[in-house]
Jmol script that loads the backbone (N, CA, C; Angstrom):
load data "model"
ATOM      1  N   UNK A   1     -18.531   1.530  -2.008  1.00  0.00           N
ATOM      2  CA  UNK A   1     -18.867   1.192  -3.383  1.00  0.00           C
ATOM      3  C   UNK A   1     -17.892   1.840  -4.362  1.00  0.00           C
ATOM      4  N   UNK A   2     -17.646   2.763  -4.087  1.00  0.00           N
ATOM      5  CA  UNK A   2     -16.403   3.855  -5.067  1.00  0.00           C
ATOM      6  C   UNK A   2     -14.924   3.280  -4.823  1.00  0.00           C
ATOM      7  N   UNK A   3     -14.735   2.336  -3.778  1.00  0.00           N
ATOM      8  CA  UNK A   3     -13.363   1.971  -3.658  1.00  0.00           C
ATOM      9  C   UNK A   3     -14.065   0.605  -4.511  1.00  0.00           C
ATOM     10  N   UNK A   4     -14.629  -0.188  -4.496  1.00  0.00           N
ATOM     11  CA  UNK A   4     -15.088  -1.730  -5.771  1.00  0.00           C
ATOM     12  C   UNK A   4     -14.744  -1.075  -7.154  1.00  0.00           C
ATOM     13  N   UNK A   5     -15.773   0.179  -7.129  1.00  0.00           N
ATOM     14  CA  UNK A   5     -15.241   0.657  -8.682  1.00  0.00           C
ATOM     15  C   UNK A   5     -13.907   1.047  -8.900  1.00  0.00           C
ATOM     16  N   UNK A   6     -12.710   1.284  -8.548  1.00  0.00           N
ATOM     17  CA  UNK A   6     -11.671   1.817  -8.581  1.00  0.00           C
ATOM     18  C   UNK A   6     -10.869   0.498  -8.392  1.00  0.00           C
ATOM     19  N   UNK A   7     -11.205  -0.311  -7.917  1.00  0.00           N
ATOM     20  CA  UNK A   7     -10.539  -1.329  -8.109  1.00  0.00           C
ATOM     21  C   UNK A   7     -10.526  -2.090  -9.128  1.00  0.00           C
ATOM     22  N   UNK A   8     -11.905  -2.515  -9.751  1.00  0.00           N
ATOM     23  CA  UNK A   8     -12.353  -3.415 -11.026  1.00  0.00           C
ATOM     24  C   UNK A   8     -11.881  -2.210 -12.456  1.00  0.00           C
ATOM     25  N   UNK A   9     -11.734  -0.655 -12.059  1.00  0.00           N
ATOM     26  CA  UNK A   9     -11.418   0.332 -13.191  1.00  0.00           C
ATOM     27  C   UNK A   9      -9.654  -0.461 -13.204  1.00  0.00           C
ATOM     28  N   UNK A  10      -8.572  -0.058 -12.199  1.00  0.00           N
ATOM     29  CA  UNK A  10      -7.608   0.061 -11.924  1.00  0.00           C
ATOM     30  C   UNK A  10      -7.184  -1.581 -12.191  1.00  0.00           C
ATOM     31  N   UNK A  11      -7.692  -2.843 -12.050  1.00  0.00           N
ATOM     32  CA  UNK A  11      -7.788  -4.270 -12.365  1.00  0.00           C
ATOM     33  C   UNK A  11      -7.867  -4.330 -13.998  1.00  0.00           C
ATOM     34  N   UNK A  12      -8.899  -3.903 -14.508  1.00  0.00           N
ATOM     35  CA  UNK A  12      -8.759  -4.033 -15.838  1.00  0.00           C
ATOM     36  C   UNK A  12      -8.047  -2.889 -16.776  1.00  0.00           C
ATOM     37  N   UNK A  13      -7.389  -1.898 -16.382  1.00  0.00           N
ATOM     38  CA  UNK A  13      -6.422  -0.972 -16.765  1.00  0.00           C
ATOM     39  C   UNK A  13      -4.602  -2.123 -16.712  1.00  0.00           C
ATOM     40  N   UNK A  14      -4.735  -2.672 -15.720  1.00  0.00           N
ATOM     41  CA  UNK A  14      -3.481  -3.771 -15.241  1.00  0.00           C
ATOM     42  C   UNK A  14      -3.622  -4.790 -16.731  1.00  0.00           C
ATOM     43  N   UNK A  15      -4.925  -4.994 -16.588  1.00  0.00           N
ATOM     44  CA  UNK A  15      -4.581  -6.296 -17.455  1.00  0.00           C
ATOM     45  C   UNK A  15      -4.912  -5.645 -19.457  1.00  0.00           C
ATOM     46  N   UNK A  16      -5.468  -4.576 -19.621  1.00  0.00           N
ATOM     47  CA  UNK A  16      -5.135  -4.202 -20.694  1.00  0.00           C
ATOM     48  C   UNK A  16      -3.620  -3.435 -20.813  1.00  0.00           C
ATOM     49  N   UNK A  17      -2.853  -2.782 -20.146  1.00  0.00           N
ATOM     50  CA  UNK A  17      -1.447  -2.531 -20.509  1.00  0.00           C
ATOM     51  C   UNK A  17      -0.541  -3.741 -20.585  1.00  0.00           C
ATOM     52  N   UNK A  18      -1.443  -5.073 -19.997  1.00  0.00           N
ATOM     53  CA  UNK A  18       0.187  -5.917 -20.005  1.00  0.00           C
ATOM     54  C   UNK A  18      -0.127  -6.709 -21.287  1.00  0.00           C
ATOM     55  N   UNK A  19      -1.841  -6.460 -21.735  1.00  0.00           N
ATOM     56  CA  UNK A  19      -1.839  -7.451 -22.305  1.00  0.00           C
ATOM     57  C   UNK A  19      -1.121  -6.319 -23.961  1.00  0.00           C
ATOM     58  N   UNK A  20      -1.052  -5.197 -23.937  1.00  0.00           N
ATOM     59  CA  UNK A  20      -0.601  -4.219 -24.917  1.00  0.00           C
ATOM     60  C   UNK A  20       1.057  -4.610 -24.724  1.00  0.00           C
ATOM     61  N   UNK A  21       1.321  -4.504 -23.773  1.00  0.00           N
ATOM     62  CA  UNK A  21       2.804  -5.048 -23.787  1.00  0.00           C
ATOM     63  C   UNK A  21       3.380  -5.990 -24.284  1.00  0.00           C
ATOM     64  N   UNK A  22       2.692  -7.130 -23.942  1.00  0.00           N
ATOM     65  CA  UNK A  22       2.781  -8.212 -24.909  1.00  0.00           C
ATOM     66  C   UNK A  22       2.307  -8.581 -26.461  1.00  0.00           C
ATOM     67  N   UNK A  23       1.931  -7.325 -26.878  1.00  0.00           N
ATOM     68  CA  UNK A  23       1.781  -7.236 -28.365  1.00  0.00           C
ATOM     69  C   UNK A  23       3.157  -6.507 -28.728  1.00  0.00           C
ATOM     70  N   UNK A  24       3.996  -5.586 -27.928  1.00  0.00           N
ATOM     71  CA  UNK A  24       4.718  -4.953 -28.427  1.00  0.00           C
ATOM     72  C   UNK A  24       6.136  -5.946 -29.128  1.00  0.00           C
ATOM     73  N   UNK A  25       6.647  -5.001 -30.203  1.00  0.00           N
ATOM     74  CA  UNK A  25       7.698  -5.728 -30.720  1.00  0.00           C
ATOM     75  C   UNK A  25       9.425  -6.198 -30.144  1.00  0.00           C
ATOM     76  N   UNK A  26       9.230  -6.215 -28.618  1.00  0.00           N
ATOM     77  CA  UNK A  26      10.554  -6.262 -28.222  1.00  0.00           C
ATOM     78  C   UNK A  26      11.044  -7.517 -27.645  1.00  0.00           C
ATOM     79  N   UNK A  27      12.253  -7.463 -27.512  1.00  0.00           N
ATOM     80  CA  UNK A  27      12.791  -8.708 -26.890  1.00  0.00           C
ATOM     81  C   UNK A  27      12.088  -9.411 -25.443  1.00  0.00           C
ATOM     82  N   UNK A  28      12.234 -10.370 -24.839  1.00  0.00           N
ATOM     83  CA  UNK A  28      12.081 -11.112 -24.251  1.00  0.00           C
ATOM     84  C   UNK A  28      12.249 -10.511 -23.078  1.00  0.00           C
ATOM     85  N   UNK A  29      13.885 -10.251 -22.340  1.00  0.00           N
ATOM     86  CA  UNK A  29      14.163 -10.026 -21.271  1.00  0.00           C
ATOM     87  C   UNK A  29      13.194  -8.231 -21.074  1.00  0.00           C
ATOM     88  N   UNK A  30      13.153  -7.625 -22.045  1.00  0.00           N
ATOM     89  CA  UNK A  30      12.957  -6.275 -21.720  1.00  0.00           C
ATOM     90  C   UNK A  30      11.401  -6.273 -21.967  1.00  0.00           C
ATOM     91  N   UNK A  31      10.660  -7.099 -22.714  1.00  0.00           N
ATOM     92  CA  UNK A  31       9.235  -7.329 -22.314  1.00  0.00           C
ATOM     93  C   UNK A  31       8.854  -7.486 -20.722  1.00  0.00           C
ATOM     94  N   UNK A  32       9.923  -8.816 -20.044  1.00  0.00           N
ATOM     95  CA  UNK A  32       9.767  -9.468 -18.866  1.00  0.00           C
ATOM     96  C   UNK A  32       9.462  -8.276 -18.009  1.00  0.00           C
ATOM     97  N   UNK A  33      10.757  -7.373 -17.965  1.00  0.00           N
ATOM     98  CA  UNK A  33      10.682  -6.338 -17.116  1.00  0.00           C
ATOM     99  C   UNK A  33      10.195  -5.268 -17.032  1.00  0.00           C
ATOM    100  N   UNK A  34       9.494  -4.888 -18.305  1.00  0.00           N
ATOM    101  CA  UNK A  34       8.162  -3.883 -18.437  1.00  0.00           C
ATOM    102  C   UNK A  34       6.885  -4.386 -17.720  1.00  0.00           C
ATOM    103  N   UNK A  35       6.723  -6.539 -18.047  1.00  0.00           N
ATOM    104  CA  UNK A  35       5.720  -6.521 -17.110  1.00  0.00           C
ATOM    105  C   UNK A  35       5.620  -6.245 -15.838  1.00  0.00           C
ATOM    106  N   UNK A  36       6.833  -6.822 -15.493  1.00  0.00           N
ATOM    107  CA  UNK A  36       6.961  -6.669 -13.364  1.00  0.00           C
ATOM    108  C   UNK A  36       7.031  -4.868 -13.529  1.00  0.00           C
ATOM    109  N   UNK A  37       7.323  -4.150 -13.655  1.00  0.00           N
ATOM    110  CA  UNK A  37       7.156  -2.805 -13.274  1.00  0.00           C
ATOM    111  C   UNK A  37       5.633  -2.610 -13.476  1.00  0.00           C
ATOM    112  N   UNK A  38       4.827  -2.762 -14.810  1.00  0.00           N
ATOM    113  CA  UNK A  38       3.285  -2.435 -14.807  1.00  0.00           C
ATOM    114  C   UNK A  38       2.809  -3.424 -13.617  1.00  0.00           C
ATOM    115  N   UNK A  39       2.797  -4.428 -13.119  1.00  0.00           N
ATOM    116  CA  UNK A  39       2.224  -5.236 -11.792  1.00  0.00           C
ATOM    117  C   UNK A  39       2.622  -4.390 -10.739  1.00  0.00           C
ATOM    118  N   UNK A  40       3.971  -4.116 -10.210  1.00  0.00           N
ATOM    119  CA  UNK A  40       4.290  -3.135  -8.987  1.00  0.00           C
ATOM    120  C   UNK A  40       3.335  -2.080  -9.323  1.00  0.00           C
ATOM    121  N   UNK A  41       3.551  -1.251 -10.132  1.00  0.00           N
ATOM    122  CA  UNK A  41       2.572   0.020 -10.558  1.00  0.00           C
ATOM    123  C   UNK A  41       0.822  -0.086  -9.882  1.00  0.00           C
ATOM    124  N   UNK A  42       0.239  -1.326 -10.365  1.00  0.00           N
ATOM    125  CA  UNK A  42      -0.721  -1.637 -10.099  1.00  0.00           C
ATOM    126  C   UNK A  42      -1.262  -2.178  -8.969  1.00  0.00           C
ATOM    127  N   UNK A  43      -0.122  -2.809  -8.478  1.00  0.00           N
ATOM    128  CA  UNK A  43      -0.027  -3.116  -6.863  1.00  0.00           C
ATOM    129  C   UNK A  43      -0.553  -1.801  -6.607  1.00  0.00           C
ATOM    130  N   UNK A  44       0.400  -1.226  -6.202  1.00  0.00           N
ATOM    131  CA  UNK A  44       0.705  -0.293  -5.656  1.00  0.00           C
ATOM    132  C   UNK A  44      -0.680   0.504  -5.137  1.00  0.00           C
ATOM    133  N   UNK A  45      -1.321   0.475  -6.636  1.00  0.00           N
ATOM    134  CA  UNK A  45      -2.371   1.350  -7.118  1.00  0.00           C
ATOM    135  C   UNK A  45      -3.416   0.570  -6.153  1.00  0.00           C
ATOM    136  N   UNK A  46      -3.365  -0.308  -6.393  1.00  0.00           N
ATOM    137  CA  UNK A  46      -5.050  -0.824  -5.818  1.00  0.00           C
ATOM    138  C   UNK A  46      -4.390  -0.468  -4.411  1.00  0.00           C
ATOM    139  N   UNK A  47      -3.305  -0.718  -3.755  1.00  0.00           N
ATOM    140  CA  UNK A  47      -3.237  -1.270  -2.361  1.00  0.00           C
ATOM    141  C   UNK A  47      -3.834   0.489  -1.872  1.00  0.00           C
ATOM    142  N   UNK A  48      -3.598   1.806  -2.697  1.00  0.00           N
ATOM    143  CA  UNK A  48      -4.002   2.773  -2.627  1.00  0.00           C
ATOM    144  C   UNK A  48      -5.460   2.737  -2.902  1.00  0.00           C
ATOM    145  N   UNK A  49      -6.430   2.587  -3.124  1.00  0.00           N
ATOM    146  CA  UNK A  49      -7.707   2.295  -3.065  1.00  0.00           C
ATOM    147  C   UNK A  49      -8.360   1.432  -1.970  1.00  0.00           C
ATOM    148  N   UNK A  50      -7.560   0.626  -1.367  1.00  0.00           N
ATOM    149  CA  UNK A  50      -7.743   0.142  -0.723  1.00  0.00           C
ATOM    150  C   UNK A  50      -7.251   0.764   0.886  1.00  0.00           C
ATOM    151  N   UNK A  51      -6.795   1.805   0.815  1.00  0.00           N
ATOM    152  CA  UNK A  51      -6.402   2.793   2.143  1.00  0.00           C
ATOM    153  C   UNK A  51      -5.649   2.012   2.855  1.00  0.00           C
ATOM    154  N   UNK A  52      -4.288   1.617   2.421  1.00  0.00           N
ATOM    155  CA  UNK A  52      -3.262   0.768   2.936  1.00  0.00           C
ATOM    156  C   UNK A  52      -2.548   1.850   2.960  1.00  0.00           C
ATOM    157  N   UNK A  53      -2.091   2.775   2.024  1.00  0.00           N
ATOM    158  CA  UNK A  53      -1.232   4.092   2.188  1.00  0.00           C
ATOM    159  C   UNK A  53      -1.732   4.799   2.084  1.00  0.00           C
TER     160      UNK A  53
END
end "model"
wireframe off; spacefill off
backbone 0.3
color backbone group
C-alpha cells in the first residue's frame, strides 16, 4: 500500500513540475529539454518505488 502511495505522490509531483515548466518564460528548444530530463527524473523515481533498483 505505501509503494501505491508513493507512486500516485511521485505521479502527480511529475505532472505538476512539467505542468510549472510549461508556464515558464523560455524558449522552445530549452523548455523541450527541461521536460525530457523532469520525465527521466521521474522515471527513474517511480521505477525506484517500484523495487526495480
Amino acid at each position: 500500500m505505501n509503494a501505491l502511495i508513493g507512486v500516485l505522490i511521485t505521479f502527480v509531483v511529475i505532472i505538476l513540475v512539467l505542468y510549472l515548466v510549461n508556464m515558464l518564460p523560455i524558449e522552445g528548444r530549452a523548455k523541450q529539454i527541461v521536460r525530457v530530463i523532469v520525465i527521466i527524473i521521474g522515471i527513474i523515481s517511480l521505477l525506484k518505488y517500484l523495487a526495480v533498483f
